[in-house]
C-alpha positions in Angstrom: 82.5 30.3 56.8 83.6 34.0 57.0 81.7 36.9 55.5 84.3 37.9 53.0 84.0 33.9 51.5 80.3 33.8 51.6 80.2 37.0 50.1 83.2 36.6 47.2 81.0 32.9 46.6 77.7 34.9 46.2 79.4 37.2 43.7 80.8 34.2 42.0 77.8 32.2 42.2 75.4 35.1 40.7 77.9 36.5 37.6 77.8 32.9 36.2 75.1 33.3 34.1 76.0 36.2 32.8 79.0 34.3 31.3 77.0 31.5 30.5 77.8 31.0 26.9 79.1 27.3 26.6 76.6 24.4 27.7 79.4 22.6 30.0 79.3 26.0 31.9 75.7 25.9 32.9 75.4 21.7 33.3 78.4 21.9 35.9 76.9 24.7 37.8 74.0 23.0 38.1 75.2 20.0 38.9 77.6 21.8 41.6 75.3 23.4 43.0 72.6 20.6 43.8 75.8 18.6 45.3 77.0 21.2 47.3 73.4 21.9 48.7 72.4 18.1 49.7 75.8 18.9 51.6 76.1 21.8 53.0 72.5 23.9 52.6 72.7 26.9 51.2 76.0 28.3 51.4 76.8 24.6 50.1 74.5 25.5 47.0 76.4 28.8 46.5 80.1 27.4 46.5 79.3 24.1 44.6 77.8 26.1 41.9 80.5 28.2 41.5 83.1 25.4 41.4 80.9 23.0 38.9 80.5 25.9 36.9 84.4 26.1 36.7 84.7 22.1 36.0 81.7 22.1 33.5 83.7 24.7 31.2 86.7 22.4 31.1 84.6 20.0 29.0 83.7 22.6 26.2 80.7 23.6 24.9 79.5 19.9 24.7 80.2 19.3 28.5 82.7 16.9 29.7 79.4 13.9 29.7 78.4 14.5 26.2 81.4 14.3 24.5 82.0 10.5 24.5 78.0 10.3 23.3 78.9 12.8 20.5 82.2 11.4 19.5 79.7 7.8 19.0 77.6 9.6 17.3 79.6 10.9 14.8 82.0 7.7 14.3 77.8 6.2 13.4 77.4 8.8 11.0 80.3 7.7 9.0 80.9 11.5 7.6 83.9 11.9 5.1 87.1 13.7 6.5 87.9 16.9 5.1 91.5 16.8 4.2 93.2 20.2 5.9 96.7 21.4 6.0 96.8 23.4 8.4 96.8 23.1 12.5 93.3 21.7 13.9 92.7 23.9 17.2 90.6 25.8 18.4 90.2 29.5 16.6 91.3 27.8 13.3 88.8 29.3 10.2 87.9 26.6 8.3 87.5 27.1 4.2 83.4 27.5 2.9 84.0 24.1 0.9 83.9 22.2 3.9 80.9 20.4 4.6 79.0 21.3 7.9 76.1 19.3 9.8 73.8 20.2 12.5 74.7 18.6 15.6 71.8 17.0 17.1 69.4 19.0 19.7 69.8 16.7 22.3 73.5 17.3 22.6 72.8 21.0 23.6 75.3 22.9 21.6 73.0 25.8 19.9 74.6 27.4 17.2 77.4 25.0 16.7 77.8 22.6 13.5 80.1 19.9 13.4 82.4 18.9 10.5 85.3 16.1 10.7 88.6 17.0 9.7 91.8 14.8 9.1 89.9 12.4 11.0 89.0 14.8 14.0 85.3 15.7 14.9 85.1 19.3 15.5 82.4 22.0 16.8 82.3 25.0 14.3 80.4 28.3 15.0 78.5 30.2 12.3 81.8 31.8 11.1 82.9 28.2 10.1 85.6 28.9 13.3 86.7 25.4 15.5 85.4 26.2 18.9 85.8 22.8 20.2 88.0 19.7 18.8 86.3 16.1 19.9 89.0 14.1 20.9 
């Protein structure tokens, strides 16, 4: 590996938790970065980290292994559907009427709340803003 890789990898590999803000993030990295050490040592660590990191985030803030738990959980709970008009996407505000649950510790998604609307289970930050649709 050449010093410019191992070097733009350690870079990479060490500004990740600075951007750690959703739980996906920081589960892939992990999980990246034990792979790529049982594989490659150190270096191995350092570019497995990096690239978890970059497949955890596609999941969202629950992670790409929690969602099908959460989406379970939720269809358990039996919570009503709020009724909503407009687009359900990420960024969308919802109103103050709607009603908003805690979503369970164990599914690692600090300050989120989760809500169901037109049938679609959705993480909502304090702002009552969809940062992640459960589909």
């Amino acid at each position: 590996m050449s010093m410019k890789t191992l070097l733009a990898a350690t870079a990479i590999a060490l500004s990740l938790p600075l951007a750690a803000q959703a739980q996906g993030l920081v589960r892939g990295a992990e999980r990246g970065a034990q792979d790529g050490a049982d594989a490659a040592g150190p270096i191995g660590a350092i570019v497995g980290g990096a690239v978890g990191a970059a497949t955890g985030t596609v999941g969202g803030i629950l992670g790409v292994d929690d969602r099908p738990r959460f989406r379970q959980y939720v269809t358990r709970e039996r919570r009503s559907s709020f009724d909503y008009d407009g687009d359900v996407r990420v960024g969308t505000v919802l109103p103050g009427t709607v009603t908003y649950y805690d979503v369970p510790a164990e599914y690692n998604a600090r300050g989120s709340r989760y809500t169901i609307v037109n049938d679609r289970p959705v993480l909502v930050d304090r702002s009552h803003r969809i940062v992640e649709v459960i589909d």
